[in-house]
N, C-alpha and C positions, 0 to 999 in steps of 0.2 A: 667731474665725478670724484677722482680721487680728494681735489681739496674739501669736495664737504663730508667724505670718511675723516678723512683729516679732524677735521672740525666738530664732527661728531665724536673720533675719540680722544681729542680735547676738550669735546664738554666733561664725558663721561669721567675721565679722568680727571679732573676736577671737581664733580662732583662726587666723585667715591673719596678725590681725600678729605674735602670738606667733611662727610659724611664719617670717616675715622676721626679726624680733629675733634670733632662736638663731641663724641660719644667717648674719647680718652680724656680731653681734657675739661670738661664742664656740663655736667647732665647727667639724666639717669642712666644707668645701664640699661643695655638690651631688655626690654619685659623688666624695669626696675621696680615697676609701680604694679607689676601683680597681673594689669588687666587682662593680660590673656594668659587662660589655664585647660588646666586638662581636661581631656575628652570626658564624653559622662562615661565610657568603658573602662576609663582609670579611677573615675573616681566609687567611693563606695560610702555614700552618704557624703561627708565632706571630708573624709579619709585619703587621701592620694597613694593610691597603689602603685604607682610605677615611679622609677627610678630617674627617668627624665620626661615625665608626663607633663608638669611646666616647662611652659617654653624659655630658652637659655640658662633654665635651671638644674642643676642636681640636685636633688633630695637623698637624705638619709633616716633611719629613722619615723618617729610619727609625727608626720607632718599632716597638718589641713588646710583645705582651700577654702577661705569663709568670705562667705558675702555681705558685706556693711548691712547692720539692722539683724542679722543672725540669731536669736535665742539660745541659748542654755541654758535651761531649768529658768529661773526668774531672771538672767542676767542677760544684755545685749550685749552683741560683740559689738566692738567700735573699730570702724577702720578710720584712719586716718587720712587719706586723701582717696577720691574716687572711690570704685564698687566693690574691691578685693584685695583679700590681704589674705597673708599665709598666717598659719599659729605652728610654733614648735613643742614639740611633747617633750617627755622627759628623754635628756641624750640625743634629741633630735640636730640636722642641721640641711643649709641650703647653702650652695655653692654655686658661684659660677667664671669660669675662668677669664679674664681681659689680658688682653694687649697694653704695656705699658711701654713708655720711656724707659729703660735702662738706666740708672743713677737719680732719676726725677723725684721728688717727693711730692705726693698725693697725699690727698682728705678724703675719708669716706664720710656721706652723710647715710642715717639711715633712719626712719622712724620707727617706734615700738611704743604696744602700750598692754598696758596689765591683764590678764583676764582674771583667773582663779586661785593663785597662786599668791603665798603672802611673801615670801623674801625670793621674789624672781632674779636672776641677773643673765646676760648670757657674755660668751665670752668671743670676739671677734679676733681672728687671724686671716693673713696673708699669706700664703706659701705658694713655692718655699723660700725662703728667707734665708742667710747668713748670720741673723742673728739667733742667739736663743733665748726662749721663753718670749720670744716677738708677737706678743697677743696682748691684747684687751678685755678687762673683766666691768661690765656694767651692768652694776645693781639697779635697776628700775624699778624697786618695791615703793622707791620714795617717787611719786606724779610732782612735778614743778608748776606742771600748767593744770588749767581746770578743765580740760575737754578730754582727758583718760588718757592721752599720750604723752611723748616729748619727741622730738628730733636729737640724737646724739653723733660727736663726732669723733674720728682719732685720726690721726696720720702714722704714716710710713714712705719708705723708702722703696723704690721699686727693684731688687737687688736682679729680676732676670727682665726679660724682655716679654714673657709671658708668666703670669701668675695666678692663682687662684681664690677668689674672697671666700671665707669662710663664716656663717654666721650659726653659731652652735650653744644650744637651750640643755646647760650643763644638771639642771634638775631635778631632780628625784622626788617625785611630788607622790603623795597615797594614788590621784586620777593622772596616770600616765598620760594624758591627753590635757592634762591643766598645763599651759605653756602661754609666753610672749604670743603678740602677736607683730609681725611683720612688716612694714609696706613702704617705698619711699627709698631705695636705694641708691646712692648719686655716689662719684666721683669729681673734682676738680685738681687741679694740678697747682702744686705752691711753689710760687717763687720763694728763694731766697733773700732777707731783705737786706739791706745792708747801711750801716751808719753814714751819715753824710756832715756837712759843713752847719748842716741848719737842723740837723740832731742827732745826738748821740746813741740816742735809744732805737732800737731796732723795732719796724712795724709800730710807730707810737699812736701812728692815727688810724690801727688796727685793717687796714681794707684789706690785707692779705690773712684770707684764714679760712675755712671750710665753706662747701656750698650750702645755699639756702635755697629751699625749694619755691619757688615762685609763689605758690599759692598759700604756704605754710603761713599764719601767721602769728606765729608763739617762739621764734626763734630757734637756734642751736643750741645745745650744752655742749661745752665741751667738758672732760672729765678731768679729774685731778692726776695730775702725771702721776702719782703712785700707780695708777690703772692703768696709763697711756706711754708706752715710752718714748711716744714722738708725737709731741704737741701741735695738731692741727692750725695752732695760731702761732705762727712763726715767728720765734725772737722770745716770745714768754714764754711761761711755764704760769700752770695752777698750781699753786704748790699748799695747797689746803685739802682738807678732807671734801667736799663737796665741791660740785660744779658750777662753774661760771656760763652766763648766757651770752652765745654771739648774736645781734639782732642788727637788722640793718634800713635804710632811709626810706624803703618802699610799706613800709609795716606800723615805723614805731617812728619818733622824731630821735632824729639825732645830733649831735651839738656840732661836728663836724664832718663834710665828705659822707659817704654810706653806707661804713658799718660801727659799730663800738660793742660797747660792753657792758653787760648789766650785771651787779652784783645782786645774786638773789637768794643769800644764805646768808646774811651777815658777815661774823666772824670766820666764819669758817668755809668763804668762800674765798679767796686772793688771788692775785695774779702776778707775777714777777719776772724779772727781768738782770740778770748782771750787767755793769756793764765797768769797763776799764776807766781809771781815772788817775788822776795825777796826788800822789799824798802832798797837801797842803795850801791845794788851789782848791781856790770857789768856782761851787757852779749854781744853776738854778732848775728846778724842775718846777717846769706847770702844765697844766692839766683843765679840761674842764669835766664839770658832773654837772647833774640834771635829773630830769627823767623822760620816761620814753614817751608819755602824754599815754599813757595804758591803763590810766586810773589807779596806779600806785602813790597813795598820799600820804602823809603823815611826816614826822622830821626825820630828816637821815644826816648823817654825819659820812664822810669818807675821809677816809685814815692813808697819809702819803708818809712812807719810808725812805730814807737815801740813807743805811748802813746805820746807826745810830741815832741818829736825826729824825721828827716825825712833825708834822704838823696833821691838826683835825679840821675838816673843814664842814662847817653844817648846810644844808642844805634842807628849805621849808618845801615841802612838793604839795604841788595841789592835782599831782595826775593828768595835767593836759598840756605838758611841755616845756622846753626854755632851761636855761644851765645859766651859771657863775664862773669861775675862774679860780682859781688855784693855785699859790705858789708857795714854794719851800727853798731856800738856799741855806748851803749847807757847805763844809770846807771837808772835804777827803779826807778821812784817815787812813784810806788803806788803797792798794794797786786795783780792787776790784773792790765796788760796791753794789749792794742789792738793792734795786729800787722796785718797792713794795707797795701794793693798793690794798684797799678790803672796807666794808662798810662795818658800821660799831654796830647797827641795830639790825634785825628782824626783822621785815615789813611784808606785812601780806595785803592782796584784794581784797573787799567785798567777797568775795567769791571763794575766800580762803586760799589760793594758789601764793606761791611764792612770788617776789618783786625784789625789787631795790632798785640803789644810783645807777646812774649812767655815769661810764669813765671815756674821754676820748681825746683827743689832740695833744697826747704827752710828749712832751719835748724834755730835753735834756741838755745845755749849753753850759760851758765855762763863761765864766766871766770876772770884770774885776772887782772884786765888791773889798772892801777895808775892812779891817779884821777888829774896829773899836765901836761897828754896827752889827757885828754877831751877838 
């Protein structure tokens, strides 16, 4: 009798931390996806009266509980994954507090997409924090995908052991109730990556970087570090005015391993990276590009930096897969140099939605190359 007490609270206790594991380090939060809400004595129309009437949620603010297919005047709401989604009104926000690692760094994923509102953005914090102004500002007036949403991400630092997400609809609209809408909120936990013998570049073949929702299939954005002080894709930085797309092997084809990176703003999308080098030794960077096989066609060109240095590499896409190779060598002129990506062109769907190259398998090595073949 007593061994299978035993045994029983060895399962249990096994099963409660599995059950912590999943839900701190990869997955939606508690009610992340909306489907369960408030009673119909909270709600008043699709208004949410009470302060914690979603479940593990706080609400501040006008918030609403809309159900996918929804009407307003001539326009449908759209949720994004499953039957319910929240919308934030002007100044509105939804909270809810987790359990973190101490010193660990996490990615939120979250999805949003437009209703009535022409320049929407909202602005995402974690508290409390040690740092200050530790918040996220994302404008969504601009749609990347064609289906009314995107998935957006950012990371941070877990500075307590318990902290609280903040997602708040900083707007001032004329209809107080014209807000984002909601749905999709995930956490995963980032390693830290680190240079090795066989590359220099940190995270080169991207697989560490924000979660993606299993059934999403339109990718992540992640935002431009002006917005983001802690870049969910570890080791780079976007250092451009708009967002780059994390996509990964289960969705879209990718050149190597299960995640990369789509450049789907041209110019003014990049992604970077420092990294230490020796002034006067050669090294090599290469890379490949492609496309995701998502019906993105037309000619693309992708543009590789090391500090001064640039080669263009074109690329003919016909939208249903397959990449090239890419290389640059280049001799150091400085203790730190910037290695830089970005596509030359603009490329949209059919559909009108944004696209571009795929970047992935970037390596970084010294080598010995003679200085009368530069």
């Amino acid at each position: 009798m007593k061994m299978e007490k035993l045994n029983l609270l060895l399962v249990l206790s096994l099963f409660a931390a599995c059950h912590v594991s999943f839900s701190i380090t990869d997955g939606l939060l508690p009610n992340g996806d909306f489907e369960l809400g408030p009673k119909s004595s909270q709600l008043k129309g699709s208004l949410v009266t009470g302060h914690n009437a979603i479940p593990n949620w706080t609400i501040s603010g006008l918030v609403e509980y809309i159900k996918s297919g929804q009407k307003q005047g001539d326009m449908v709401l759209v949720v994004p994954e499953g039957s319910y989604a929240v919308r934030l009104g002007n100044e509105a926000s939804i909270k809810q507090k987790v359990e973190l690692v101490k010193g660990r760094f996490y990615s939120l994923t979250f999805s949003a997409a437009r209703t009535c509102a022409q320049e929407e953005k909202l602005n995402v914090s974690v508290v409390p924090t040690s740092e200050k102004s530790d918040w996220g500002v994302f404008p969504i007036q601009t749609m990347y995908g064609s289906n009314g949403w995107d998935s957006y991400a950012c990371g941070f630092v877990a500075d307590y052991p318990e902290m609280e997400i903040v997602i708040h609809n900083p707007g001032m609209e004329e209809d107080p109730a014209c807000g984002p809408l909601i749905d999709s909120v995930a956490l995963r936990v980032l390693n830290t990556p680190r240079r090795t013998r066989a590359n220099l570049l940190k995270n080169g073949d991207f697989e560490e970087g924000p979660y993606i929702f299993p059934n999403a299939s339109w990718g992540v954005l992640i935002p431009p570090h002006i917005e983001d002080a802690h870049s969910p894709l570890p080791g780079w930085m976007v250092e451009s005015l708009k967002a780059v797309k994390y996509i990964d092997s289960d969705h879209f084809t990718i050149p190597n391993g299960k995640r990369a990176i789509e450049l789907v703003a041209g110019k003014e999308s990049s992604i970077a990276q420092e990294v230490i080098t020796t002034i006067g030794k050669f090294y090599e960077l290469t890379f490949d590009l492609g496309d995701a096989n998502n019906s993105c066609e037309g000619s693309m060109i992708v543009e590789a930096f090391a500090g001064r240095d640039t080669i263009q590499v074109p690329y003919k896409s016909k939208g249903k897969g397959g990449f090239i190779n890419g290389k640059l060598r280049f001799k150091a002129m400085r203790r730190r140099t910037r290695i830089r990506f970005l596509s030359t062109f603009y490329t949209m769907k059919n559909d009108g939605s944004l696209c571009g190259p795929v970047i992935d398998n970037i390596k970084l090595l010294s080598v010995r190359y003679p200085t009368r073949a530069l």
